[in-house]
N, C-alpha and C positions, 0 to 999 in steps of 0.2 A: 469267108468263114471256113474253117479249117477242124475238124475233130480229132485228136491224140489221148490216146488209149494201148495202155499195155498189148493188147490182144492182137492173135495175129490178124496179116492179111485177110483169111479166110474167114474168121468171126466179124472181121467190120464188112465183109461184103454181105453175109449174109443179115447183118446186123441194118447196115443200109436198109438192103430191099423189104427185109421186115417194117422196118419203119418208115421208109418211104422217102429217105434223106436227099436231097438233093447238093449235099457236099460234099466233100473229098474227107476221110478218116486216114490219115497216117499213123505207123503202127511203132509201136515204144516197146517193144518184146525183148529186151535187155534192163528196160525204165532207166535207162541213163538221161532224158531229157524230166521225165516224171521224178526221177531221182536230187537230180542239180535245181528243179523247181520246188521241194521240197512237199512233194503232192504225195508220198508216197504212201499210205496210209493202212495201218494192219485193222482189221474188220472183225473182230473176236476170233471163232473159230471158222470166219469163211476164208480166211488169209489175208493177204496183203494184196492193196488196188491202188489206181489210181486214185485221188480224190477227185470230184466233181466242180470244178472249177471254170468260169467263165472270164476270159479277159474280155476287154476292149481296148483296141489300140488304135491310136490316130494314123491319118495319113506317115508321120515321120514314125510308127512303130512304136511311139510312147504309150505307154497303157496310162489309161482314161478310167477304168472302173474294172472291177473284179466282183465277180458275184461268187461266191460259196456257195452249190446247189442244194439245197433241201427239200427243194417243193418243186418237182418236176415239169409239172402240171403249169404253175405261174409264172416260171422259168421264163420258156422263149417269148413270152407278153414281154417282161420285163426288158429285156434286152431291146428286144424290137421297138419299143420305146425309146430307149437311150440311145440306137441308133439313127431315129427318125428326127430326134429331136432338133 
């Protein structure tokens, strides 16, 4: 599992320990991968963000399922699900 987010270095470490992540955030601070994935999303007047987006990809890197986050909360249930299955 891997998290990608505009923000820098320094927001996803303190971002991590805030929440207590136990995986790697790599950092998109140009959005050229958030850009070319087509995730890049303007939020009225908070600006422009990544969108919230979960892939699943097989052993050979095929994505499997894609969630669109809305409910943060039911989120990683969800997933942990379809990974256990």
């Amino acid at each position: 599992m891997i998290g990608v987010s505009v923000d820098t270095e320094e927001k996803h470490d303190e971002f991590r320990s805030e929440c207590g992540l136990r995986f790697p955030l790599a950092s998109d601070p140009g959005a050229e991968l958030t850009k070319s994935l087509d995730l890049l999303k303007q939020y009225g007047d908070h600006g422009w963000f990544a969108a919230r987006v979960t892939y699943l990809l097989d052993e050979d890197a095929v994505v499997q399922q894609v969630w669109d986050v809305e409910d943060a909360g039911a989120h990683p249930d969800e997933v942990l699900a379809a990974v256990t299955e």
